[in-house]
HTML snippet that shows the backbone in 3Dmol.js (N, CA, C, O; Angstrom):
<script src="https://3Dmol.org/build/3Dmol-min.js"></script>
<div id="view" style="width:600px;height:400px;position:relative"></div>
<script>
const pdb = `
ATOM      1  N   UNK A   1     -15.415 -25.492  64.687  1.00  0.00           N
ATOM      2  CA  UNK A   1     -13.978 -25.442  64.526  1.00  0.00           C
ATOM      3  C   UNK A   1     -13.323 -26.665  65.164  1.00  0.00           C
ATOM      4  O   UNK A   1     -12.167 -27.014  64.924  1.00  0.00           O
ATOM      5  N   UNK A   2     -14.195 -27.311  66.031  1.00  0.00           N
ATOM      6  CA  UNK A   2     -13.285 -28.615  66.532  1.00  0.00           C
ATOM      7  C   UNK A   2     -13.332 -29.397  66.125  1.00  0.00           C
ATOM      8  O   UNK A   2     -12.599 -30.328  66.459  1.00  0.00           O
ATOM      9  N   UNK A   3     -14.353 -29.505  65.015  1.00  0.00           N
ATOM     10  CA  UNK A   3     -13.767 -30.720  63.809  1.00  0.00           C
ATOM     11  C   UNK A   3     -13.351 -30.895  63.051  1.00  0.00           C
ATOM     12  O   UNK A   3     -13.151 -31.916  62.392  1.00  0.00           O
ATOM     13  N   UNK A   4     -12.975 -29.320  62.907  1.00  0.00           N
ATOM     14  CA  UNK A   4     -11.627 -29.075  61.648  1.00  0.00           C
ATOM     15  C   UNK A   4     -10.572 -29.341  62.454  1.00  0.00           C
ATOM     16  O   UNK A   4      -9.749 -30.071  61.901  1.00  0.00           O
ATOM     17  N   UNK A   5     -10.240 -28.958  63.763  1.00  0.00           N
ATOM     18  CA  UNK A   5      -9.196 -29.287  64.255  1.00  0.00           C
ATOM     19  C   UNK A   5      -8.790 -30.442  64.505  1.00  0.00           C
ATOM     20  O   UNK A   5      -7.598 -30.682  64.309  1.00  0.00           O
ATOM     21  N   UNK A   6      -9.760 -31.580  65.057  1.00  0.00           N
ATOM     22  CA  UNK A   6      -9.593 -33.355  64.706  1.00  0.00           C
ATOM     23  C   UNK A   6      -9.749 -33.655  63.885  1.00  0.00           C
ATOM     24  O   UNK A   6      -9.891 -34.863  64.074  1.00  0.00           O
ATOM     25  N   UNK A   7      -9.908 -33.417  62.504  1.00  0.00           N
ATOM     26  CA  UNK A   7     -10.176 -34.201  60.780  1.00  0.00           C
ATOM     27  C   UNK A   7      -8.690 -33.416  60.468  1.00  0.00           C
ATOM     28  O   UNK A   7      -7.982 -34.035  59.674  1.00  0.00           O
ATOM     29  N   UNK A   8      -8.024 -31.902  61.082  1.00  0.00           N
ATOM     30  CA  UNK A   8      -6.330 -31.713  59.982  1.00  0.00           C
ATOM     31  C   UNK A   8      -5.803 -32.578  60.600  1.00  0.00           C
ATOM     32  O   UNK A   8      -5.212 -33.360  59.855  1.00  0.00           O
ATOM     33  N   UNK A   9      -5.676 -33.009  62.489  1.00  0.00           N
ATOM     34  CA  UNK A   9      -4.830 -33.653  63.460  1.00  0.00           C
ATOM     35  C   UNK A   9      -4.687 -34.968  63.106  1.00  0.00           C
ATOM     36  O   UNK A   9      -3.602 -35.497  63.347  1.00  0.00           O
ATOM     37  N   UNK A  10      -6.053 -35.972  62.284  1.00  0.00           N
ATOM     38  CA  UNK A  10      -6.246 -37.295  61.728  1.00  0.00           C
ATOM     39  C   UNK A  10      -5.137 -37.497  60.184  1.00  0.00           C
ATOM     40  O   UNK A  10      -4.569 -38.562  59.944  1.00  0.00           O
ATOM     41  N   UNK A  11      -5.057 -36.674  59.591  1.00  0.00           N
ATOM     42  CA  UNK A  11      -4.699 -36.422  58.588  1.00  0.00           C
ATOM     43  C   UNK A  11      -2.914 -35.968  58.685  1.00  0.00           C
ATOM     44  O   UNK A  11      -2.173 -35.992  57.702  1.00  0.00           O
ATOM     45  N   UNK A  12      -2.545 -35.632  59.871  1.00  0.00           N
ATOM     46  CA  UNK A  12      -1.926 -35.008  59.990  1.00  0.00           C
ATOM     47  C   UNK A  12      -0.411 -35.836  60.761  1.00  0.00           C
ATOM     48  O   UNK A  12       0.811 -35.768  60.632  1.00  0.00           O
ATOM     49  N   UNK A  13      -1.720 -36.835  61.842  1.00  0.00           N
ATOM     50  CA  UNK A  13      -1.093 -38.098  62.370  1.00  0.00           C
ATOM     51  C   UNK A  13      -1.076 -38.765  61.148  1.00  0.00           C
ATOM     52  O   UNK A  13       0.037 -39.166  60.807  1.00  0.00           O
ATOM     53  N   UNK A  14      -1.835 -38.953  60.532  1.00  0.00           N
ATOM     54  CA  UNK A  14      -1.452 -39.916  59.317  1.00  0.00           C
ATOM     55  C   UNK A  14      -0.379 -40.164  58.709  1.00  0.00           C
ATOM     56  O   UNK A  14       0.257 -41.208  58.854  1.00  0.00           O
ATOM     57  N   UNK A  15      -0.022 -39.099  57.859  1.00  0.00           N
ATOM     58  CA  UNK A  15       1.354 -38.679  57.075  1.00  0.00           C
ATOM     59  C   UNK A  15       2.462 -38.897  58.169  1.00  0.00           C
ATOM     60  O   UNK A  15       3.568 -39.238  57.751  1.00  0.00           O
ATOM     61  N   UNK A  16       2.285 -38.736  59.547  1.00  0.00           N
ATOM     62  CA  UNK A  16       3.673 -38.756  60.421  1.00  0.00           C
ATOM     63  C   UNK A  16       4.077 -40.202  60.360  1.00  0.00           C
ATOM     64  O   UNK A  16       5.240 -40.587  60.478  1.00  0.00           O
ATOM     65  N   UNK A  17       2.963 -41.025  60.154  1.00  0.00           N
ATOM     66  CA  UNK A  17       2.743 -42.401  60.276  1.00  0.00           C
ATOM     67  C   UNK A  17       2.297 -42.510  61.610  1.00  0.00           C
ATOM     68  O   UNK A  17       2.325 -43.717  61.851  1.00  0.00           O
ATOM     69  N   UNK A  18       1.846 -41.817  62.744  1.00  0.00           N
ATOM     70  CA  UNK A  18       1.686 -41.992  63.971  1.00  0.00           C
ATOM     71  C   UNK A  18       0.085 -42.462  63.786  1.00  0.00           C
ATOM     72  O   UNK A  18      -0.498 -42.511  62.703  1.00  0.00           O
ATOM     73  N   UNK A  19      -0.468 -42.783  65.046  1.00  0.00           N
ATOM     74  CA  UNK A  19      -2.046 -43.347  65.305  1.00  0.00           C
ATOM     75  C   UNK A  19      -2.427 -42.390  65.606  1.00  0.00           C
ATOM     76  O   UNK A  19      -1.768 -41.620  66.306  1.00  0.00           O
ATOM     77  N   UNK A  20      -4.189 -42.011  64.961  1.00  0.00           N
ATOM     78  CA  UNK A  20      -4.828 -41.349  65.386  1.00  0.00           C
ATOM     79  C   UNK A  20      -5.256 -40.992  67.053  1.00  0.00           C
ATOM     80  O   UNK A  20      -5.711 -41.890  67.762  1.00  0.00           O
ATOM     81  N   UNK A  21      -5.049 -39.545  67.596  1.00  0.00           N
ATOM     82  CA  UNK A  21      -5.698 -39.699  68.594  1.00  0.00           C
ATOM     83  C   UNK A  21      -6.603 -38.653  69.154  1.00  0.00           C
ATOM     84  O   UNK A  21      -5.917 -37.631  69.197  1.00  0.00           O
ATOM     85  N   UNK A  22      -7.607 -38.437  69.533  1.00  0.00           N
ATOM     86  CA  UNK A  22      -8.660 -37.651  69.962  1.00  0.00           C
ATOM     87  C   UNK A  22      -7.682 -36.413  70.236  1.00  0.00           C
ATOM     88  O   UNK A  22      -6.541 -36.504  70.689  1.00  0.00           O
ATOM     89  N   UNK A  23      -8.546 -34.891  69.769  1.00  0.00           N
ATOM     90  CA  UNK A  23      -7.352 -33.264  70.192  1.00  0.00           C
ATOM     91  C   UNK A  23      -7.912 -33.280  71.667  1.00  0.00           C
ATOM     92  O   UNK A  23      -8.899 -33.850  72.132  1.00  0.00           O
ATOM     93  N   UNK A  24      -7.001 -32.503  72.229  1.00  0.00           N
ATOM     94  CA  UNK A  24      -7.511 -32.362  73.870  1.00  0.00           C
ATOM     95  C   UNK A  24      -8.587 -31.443  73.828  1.00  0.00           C
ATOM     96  O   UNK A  24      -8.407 -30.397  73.203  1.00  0.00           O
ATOM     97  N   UNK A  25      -9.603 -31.634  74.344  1.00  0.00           N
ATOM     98  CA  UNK A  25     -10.484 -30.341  74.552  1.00  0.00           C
ATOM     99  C   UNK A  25     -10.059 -29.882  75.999  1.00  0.00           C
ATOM    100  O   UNK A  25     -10.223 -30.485  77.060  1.00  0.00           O
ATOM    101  N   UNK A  26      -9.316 -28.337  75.704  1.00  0.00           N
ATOM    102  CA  UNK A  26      -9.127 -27.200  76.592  1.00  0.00           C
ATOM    103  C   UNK A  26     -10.396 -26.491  77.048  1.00  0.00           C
ATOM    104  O   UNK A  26     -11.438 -26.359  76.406  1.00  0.00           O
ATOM    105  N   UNK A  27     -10.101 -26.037  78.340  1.00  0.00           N
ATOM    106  CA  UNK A  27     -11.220 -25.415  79.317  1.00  0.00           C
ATOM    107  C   UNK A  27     -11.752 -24.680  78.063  1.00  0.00           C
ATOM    108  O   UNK A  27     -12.607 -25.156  77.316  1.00  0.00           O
ATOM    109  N   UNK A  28     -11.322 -23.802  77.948  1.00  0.00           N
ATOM    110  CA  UNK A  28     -12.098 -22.977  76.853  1.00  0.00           C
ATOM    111  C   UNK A  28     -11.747 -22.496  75.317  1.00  0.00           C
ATOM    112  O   UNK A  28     -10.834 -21.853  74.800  1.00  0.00           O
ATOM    113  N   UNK A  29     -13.151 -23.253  74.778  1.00  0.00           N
ATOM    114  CA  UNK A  29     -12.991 -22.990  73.717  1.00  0.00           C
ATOM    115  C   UNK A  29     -11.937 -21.449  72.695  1.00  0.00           C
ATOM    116  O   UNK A  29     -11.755 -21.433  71.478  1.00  0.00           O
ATOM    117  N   UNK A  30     -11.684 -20.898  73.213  1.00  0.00           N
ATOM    118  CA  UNK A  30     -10.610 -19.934  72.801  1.00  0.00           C
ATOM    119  C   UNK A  30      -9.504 -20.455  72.382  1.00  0.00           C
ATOM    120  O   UNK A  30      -8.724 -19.825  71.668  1.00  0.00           O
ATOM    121  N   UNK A  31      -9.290 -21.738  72.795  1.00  0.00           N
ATOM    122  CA  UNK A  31      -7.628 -21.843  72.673  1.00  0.00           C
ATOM    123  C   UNK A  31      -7.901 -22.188  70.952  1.00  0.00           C
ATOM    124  O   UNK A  31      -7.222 -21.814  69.995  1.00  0.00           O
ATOM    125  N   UNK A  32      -9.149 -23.037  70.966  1.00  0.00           N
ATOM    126  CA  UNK A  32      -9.378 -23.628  69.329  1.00  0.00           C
ATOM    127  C   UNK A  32      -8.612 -22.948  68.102  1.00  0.00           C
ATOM    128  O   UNK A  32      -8.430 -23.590  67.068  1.00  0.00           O
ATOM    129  N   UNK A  33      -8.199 -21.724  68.234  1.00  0.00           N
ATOM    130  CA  UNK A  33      -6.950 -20.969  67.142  1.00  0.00           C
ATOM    131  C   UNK A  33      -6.087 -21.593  67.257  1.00  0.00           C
ATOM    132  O   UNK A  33      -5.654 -22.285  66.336  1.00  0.00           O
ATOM    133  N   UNK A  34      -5.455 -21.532  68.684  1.00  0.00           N
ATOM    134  CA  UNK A  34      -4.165 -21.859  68.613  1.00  0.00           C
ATOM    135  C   UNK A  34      -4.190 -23.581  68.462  1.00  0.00           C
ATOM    136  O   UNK A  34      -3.168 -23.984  67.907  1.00  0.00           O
ATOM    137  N   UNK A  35      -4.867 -24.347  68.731  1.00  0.00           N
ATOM    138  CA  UNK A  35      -4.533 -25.961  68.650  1.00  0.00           C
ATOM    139  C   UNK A  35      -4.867 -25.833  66.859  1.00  0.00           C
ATOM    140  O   UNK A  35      -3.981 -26.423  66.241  1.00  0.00           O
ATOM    141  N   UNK A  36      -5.672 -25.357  66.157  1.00  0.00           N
ATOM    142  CA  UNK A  36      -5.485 -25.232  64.563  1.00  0.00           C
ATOM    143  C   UNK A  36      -4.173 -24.452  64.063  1.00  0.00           C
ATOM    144  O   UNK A  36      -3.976 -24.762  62.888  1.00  0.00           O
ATOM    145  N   UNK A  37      -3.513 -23.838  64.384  1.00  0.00           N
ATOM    146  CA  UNK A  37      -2.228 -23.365  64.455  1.00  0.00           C
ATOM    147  C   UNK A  37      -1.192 -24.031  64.277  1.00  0.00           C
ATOM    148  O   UNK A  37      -0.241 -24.016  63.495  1.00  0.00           O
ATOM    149  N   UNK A  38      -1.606 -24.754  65.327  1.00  0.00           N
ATOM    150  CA  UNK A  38      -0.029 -26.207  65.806  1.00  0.00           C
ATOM    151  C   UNK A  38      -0.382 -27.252  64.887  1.00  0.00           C
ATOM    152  O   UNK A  38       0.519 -28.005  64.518  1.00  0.00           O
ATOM    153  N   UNK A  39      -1.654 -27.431  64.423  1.00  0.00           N
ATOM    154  CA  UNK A  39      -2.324 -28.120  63.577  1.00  0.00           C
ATOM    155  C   UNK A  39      -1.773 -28.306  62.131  1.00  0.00           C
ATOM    156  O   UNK A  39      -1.384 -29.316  61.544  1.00  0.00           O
ATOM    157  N   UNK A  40      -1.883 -26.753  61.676  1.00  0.00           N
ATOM    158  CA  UNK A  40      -0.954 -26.142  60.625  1.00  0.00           C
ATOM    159  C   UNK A  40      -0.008 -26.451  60.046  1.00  0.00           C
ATOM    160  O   UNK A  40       0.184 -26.925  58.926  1.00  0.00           O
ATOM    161  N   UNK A  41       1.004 -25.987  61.361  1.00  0.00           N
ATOM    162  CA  UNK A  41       2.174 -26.018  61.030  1.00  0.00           C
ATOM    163  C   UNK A  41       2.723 -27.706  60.783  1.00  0.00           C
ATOM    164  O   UNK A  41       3.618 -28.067  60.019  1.00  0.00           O
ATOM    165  N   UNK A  42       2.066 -28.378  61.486  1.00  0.00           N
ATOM    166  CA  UNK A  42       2.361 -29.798  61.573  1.00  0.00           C
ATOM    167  C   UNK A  42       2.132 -30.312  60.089  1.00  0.00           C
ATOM    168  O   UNK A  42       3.100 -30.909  59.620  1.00  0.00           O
ATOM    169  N   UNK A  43       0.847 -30.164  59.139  1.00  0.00           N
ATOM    170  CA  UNK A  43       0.462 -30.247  58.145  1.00  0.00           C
ATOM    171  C   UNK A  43       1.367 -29.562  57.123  1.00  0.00           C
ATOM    172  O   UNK A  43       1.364 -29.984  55.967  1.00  0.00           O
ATOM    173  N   UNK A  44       2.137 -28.537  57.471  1.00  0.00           N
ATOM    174  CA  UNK A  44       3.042 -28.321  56.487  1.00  0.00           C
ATOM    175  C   UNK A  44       4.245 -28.492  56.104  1.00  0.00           C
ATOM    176  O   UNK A  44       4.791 -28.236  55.031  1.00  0.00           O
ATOM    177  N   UNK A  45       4.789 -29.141  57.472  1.00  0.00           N
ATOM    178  CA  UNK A  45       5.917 -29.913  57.779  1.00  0.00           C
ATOM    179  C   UNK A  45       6.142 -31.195  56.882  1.00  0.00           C
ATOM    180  O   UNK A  45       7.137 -31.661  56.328  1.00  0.00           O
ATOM    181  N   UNK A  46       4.698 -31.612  56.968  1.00  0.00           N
ATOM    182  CA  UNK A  46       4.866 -32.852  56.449  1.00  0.00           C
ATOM    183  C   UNK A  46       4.123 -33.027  55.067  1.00  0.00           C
ATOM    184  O   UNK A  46       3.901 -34.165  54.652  1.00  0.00           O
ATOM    185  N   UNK A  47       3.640 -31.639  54.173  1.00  0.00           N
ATOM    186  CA  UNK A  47       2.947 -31.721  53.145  1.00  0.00           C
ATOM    187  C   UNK A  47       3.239 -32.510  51.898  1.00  0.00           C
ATOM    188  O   UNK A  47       2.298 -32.898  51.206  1.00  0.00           O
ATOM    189  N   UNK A  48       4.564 -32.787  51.549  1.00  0.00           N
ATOM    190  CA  UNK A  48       5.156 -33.645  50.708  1.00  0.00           C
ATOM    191  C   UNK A  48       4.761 -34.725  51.211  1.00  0.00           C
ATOM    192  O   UNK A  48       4.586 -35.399  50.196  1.00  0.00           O
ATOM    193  N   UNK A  49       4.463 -35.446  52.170  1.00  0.00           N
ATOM    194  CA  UNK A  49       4.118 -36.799  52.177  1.00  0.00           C
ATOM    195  C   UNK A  49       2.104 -37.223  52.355  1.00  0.00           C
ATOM    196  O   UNK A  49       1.338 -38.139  52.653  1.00  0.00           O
ATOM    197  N   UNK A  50       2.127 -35.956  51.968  1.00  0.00           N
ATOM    198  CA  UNK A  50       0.408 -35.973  51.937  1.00  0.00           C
ATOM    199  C   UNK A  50      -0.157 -36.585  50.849  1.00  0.00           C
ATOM    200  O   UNK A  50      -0.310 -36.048  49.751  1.00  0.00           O
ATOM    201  N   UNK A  51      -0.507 -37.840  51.178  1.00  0.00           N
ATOM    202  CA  UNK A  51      -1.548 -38.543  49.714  1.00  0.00           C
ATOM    203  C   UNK A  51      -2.065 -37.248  49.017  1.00  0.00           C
ATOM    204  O   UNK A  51      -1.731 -36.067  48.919  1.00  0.00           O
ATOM    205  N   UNK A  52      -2.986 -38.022  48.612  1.00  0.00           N
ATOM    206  CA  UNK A  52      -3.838 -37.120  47.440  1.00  0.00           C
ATOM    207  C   UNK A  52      -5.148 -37.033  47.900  1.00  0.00           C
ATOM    208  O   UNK A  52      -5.861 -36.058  47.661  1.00  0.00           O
ATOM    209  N   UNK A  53      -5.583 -38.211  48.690  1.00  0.00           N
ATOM    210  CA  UNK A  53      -6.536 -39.093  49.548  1.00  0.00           C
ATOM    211  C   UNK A  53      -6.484 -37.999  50.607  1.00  0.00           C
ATOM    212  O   UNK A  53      -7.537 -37.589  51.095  1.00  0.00           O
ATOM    213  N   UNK A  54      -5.083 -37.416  51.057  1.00  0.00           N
ATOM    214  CA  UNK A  54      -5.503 -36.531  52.669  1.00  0.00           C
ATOM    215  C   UNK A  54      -5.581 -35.476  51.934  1.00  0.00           C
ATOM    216  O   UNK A  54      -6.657 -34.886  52.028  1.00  0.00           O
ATOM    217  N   UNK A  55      -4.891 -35.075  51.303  1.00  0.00           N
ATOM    218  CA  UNK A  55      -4.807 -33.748  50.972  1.00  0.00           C
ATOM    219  C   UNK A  55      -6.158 -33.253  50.326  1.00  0.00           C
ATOM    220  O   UNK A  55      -6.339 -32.038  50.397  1.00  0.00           O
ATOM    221  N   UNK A  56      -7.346 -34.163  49.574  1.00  0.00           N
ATOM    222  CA  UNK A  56      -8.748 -34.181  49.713  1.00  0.00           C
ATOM    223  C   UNK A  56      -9.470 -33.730  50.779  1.00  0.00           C
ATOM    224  O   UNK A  56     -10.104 -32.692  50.972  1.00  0.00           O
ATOM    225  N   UNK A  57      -9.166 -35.114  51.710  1.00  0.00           N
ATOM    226  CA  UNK A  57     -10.062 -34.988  52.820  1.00  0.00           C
ATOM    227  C   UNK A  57      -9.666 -33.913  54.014  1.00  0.00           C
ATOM    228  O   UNK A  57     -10.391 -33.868  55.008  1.00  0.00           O
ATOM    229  N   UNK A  58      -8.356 -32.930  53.897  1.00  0.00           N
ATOM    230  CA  UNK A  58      -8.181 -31.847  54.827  1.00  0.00           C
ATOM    231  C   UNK A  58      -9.076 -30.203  54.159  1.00  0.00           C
ATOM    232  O   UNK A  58      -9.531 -29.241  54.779  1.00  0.00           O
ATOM    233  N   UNK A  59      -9.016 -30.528  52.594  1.00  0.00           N
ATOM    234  CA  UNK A  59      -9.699 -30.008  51.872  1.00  0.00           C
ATOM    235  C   UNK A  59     -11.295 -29.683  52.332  1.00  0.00           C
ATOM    236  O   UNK A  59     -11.843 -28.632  52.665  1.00  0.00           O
ATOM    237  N   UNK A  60     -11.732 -30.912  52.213  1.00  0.00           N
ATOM    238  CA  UNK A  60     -13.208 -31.255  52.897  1.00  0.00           C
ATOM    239  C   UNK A  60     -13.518 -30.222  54.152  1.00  0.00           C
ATOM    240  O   UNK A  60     -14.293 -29.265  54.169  1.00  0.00           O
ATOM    241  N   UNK A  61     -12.698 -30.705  55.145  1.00  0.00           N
ATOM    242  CA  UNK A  61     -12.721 -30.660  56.313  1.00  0.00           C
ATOM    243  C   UNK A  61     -12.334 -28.895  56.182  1.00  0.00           C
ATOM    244  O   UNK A  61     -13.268 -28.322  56.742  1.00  0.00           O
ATOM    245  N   UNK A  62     -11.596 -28.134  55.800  1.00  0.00           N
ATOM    246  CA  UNK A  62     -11.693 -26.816  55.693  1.00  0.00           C
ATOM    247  C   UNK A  62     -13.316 -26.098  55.190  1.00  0.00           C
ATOM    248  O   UNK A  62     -14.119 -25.375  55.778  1.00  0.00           O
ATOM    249  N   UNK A  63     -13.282 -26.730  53.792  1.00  0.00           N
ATOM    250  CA  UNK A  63     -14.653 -26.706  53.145  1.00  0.00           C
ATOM    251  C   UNK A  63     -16.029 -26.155  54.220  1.00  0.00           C
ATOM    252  O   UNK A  63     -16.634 -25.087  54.323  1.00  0.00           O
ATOM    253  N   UNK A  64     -16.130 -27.532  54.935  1.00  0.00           N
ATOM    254  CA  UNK A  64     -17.019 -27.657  55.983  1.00  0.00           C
ATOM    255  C   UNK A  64     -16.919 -26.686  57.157  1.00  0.00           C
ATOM    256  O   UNK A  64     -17.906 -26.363  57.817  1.00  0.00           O
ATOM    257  N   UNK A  65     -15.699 -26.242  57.386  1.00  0.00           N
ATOM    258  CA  UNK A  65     -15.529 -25.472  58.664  1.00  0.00           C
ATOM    259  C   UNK A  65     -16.059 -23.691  58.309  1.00  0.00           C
ATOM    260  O   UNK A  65     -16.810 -22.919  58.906  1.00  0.00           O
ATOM    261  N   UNK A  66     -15.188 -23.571  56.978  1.00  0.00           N
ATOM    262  CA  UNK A  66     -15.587 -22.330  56.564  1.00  0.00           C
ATOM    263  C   UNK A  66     -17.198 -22.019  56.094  1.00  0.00           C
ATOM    264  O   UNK A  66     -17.779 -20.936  56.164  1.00  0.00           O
ATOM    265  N   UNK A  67     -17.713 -23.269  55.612  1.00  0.00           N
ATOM    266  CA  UNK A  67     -19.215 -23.296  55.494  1.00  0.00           C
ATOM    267  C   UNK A  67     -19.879 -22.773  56.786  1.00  0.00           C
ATOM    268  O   UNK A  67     -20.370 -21.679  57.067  1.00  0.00           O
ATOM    269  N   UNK A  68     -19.751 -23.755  57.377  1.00  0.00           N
ATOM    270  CA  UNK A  68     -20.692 -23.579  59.477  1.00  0.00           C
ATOM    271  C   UNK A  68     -20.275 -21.850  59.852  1.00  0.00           C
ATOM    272  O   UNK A  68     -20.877 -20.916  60.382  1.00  0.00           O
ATOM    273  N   UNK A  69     -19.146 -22.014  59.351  1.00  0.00           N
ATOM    274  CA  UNK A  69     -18.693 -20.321  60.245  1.00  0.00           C
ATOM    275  C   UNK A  69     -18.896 -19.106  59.428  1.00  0.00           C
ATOM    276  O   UNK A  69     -19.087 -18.015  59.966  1.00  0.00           O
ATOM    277  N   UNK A  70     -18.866 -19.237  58.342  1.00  0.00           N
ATOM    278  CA  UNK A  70     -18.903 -17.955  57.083  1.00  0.00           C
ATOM    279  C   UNK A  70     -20.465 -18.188  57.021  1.00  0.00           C
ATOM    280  O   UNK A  70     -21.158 -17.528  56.248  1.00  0.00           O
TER     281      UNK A  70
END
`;
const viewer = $3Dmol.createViewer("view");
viewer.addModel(pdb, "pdb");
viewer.setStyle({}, {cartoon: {color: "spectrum"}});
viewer.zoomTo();
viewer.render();
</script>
């Protein structure tokens, strides 16, 4: 799950136009819902300005997460 959470956050800085930057890793892994959460919402804020290019590669990056975990 924490590389779904840094591949939406890459994607996510992208569209803001901001620079990529590493997610914080919290003491414990638990919080990983909630930083995909804030993740989310950020991604939907800004979904109109989502290439086609991110909106792929957040695709991917779900793809992959639900693969490892399902």
């Amino acid at each position: 799950m924490r590389a779904l959470v840094q591949a939406l956050a890459d994607v996510s800085a992208e569209a803001e136009g901001q620079p990529q930057r590493p997610v914080s890793r919290l003491p414990n892994d638990m919080h990983l819902p909630d930083q995909l959460q804030v993740i989310g919402v950020d991604l939907l804020e800004f979904e109109s300005k989502l290439t086609e290019e991110q909106k792929r590669r957040a695709d991917e990056a779900i793809a992959r997460a639900r693969t490892a975990l399902f």
